[in-house]
PLY file of the C-alpha trace (Angstrom):
ply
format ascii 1.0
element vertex 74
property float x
property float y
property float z
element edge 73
property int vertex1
property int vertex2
end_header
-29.05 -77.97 23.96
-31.02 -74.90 24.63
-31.26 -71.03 24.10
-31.71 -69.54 20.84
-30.25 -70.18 17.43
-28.90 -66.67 15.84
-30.62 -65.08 12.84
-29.98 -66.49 9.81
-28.72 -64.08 7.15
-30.61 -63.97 3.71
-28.92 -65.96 0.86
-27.72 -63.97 -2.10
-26.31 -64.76 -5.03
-22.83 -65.17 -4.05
-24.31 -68.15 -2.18
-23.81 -71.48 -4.26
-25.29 -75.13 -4.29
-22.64 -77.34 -2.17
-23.89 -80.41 -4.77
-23.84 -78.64 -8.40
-23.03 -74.51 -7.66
-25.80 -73.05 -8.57
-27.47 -70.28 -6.48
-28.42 -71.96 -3.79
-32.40 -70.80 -2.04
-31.87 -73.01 0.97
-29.73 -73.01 4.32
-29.79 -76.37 6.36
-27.65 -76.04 9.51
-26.93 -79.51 10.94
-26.77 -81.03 14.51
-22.57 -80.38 14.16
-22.80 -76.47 14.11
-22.47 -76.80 10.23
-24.32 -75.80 7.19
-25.34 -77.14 3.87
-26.83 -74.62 0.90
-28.47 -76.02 -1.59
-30.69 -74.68 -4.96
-33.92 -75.90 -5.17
-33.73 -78.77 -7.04
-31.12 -80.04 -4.51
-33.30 -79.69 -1.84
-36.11 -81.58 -3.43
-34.03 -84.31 -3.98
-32.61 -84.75 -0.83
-34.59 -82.78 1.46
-35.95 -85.88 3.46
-32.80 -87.22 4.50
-31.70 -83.95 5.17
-34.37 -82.82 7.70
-33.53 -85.50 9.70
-30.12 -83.81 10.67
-31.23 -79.92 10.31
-31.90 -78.12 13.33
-32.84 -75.39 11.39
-34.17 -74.92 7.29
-34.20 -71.47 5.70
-35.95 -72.14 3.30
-35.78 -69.18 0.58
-37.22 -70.93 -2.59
-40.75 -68.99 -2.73
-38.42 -66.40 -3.95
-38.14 -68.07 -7.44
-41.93 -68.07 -7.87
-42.15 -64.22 -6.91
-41.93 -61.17 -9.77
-38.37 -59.40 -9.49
-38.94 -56.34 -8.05
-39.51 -53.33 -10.45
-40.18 -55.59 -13.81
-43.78 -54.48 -13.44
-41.87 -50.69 -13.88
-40.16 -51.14 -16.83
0 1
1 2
2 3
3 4
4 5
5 6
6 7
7 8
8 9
9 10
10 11
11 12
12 13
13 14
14 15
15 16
16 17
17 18
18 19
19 20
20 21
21 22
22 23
23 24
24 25
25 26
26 27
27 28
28 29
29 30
30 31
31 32
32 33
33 34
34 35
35 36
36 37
37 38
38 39
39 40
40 41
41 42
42 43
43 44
44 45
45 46
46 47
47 48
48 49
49 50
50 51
51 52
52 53
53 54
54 55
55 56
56 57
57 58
58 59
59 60
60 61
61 62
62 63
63 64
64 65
65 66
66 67
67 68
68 69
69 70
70 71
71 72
72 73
């Protein structure tokens, strides 16, 4: 397969964990065409098998780690 794959959207919160629904902080799109989100925790725990079958991980987890923006304003 070649050419490029298209940008990948940022997750918000509408976006839920396929394994427990929680906001998910990580897009894995698969070999098939499809995608998996997962939350962090998720993606710890399964994360090896799964990068066997990504082609591509958006991985948006440093995000949990990071102030909220304005909190410093209040």
């Amino acid at each position: 397969m070649t050419g490029t794959l298209a940008p990948t959207r940022p997750l918000t919160a509408g976006d839920r964990c396929d394994r427990c629904g929680a906001q998910a902080y990580v897009r894995v799109v698969l070999n098939s065409g499809g995608e998996l989100l997962f939350c962090a925790h998720h993606m710890r725990q399964h994360g090896e098998s799964v990068r066997k079958v990504a082609v591509e991980i958006h991985d948006e987890t440093d995000r949990l780690l990071s102030p909220k923006a304005g909190a410093a304003e209040r």
